[in-house]
C-alpha positions as CSV (number, residue, x, y, z in Angstrom):
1,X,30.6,-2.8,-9.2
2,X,28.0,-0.7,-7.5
3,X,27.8,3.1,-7.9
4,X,26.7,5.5,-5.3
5,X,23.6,7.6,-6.6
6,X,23.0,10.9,-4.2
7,X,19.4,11.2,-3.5
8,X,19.0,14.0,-5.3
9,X,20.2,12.7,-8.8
10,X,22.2,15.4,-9.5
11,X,24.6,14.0,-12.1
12,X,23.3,10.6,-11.8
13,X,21.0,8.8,-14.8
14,X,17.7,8.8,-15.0
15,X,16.3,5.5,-13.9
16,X,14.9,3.1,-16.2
17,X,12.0,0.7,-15.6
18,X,11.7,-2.7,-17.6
19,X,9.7,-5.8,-17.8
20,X,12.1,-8.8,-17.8
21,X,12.2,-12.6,-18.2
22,X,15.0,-14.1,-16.9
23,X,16.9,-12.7,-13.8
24,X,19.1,-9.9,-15.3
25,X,22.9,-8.7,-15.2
26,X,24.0,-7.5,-12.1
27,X,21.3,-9.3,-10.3
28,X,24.5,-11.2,-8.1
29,X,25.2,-7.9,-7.0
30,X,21.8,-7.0,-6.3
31,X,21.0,-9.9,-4.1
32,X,24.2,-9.5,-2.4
33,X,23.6,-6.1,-1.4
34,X,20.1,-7.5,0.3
35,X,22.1,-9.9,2.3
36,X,23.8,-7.4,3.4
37,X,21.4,-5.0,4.6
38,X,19.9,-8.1,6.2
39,X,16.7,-9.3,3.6
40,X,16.9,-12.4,2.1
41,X,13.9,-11.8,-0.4
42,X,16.1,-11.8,-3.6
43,X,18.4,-15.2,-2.2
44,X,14.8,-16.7,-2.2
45,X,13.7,-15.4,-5.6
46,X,16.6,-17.0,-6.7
47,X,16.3,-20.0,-5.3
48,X,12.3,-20.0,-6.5
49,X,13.5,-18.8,-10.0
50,X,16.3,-22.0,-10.2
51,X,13.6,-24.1,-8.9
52,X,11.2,-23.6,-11.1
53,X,8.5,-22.7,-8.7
54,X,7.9,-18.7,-9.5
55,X,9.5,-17.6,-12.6
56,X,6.7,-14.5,-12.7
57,X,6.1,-15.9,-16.2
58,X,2.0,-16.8,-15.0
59,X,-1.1,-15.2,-16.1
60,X,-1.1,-12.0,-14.6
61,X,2.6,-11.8,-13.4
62,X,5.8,-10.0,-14.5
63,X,9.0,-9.1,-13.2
64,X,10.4,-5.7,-13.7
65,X,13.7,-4.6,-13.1
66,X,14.7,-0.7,-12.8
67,X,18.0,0.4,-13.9
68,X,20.1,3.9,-13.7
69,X,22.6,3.8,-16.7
70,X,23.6,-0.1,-17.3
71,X,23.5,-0.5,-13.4
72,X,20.7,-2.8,-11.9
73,X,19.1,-0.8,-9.2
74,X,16.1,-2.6,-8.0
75,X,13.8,-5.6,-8.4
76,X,10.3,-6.2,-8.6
77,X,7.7,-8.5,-9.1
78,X,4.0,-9.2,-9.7
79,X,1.5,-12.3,-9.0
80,X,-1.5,-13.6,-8.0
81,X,-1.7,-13.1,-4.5
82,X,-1.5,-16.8,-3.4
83,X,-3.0,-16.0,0.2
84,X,-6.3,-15.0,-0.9
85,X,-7.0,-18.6,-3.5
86,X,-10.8,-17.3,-3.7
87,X,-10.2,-14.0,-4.6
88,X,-8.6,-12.7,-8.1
89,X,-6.1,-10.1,-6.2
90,X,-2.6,-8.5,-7.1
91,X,0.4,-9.5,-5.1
92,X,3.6,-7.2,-4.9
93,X,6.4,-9.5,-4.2
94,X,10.4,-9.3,-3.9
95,X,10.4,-5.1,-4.1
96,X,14.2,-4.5,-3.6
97,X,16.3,-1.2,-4.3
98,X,20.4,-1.3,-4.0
99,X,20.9,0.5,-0.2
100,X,23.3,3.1,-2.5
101,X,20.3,4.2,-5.1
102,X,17.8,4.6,-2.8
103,X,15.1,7.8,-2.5
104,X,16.1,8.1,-6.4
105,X,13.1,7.1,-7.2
106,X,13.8,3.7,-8.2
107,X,11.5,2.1,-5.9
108,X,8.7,4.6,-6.5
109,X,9.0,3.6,-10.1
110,X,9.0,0.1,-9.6
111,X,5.7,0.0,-7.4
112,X,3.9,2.5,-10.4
113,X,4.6,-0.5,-13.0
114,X,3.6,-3.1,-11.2
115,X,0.0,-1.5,-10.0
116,X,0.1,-0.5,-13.9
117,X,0.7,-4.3,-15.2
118,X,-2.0,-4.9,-12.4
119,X,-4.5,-3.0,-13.2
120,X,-4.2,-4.0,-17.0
121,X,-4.7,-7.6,-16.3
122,X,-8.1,-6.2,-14.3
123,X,-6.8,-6.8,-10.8
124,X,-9.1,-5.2,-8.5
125,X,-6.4,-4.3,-6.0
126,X,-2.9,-4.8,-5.3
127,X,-1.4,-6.1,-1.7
128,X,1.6,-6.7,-0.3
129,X,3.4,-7.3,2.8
130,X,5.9,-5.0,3.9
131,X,8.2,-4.9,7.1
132,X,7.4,-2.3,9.4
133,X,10.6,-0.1,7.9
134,X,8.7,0.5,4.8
135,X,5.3,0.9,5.9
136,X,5.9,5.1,5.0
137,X,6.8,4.3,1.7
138,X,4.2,1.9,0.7
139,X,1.5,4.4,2.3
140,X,3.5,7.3,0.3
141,X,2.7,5.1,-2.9
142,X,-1.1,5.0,-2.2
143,X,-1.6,2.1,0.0
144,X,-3.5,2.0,3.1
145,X,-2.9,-0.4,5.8
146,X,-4.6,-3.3,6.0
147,X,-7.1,-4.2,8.4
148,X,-7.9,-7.9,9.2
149,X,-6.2,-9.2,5.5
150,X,-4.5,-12.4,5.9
151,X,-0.7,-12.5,5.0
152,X,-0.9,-8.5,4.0
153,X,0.3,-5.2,5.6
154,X,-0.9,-3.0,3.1
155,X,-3.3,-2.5,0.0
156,X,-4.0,-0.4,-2.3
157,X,-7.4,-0.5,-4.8
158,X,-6.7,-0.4,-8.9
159,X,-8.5,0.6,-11.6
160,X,-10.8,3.9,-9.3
């Protein structure tokens, strides 16, 4: 079932942020919703997940989902960015808020853990790339475009 959540969150639950291991309830749902506003990131996850090829259960990775009340609201993940082998950098990967919760701060909240489980593990600096519909919110969560990075739209420095 999905919920409608108004922006401002007036009646609505507050929005919970976990660290997961296996792809969660509602994630169906969730990944149907993508499809349907045209992203295929969480079909893929899937697919990676089934596959055994990224589970997010590597050093310096994690999975976080974000929920408001028992509803799944968003998807997250964290790796070692695999474009930049020589380097020891933070990769943002599969961000994904349900269309109907979003600008509740769901997606704001999933970012902040993720450059926090980042910047525990001693990541220098987090990257991530982002069509150009959400190059505002990235930049709105501290990251600054990025300039002549391979596979990257966007990064943002950790641990200054």
């Amino acid at each position: 079932m999905l919920h409608k959540f108004r922006p401002d969150g007036a009646g609505q639950p507050a929005i919970r942020i976990e660290r997961i291991v296996s792809l969660p309830a509602g994630f169906a749902e969730l990944a149907a919703d993508a499809l349907g506003d045209g992203q295929r990131m969480l079909a893929v996850l899937e697919e990676d997940w089934h596959a055994g090829t990224l589970r997010f259960d590597g050093w310096g990775d994690a999975l976080f989902a974000a929920h408001a009340g028992s509803a799944l609201v968003g998807l997250c993940g964290l790796t070692r960015d695999p474009y930049l082998p020589e380097e020891r950098v933070a990769r943002l990967r599969r961000l994904y808020v349900l269309r109907a919760a979003r600008r509740a701060g769901a997606g704001r909240a999933l970012v902040a853990a993720v450059a926090a489980q980042a910047e525990s593990c001693g990541y220098p600096r987090l990257r991530v790339r982002a069509p150009v519909s959400a190059f505002a919110f990235y930049e709105s969560c501290g990251f600054l475009r990025a300039v002549g990075e391979p596979a990257a739209t966007h990064t943002r420095q950790l641990g200054a």
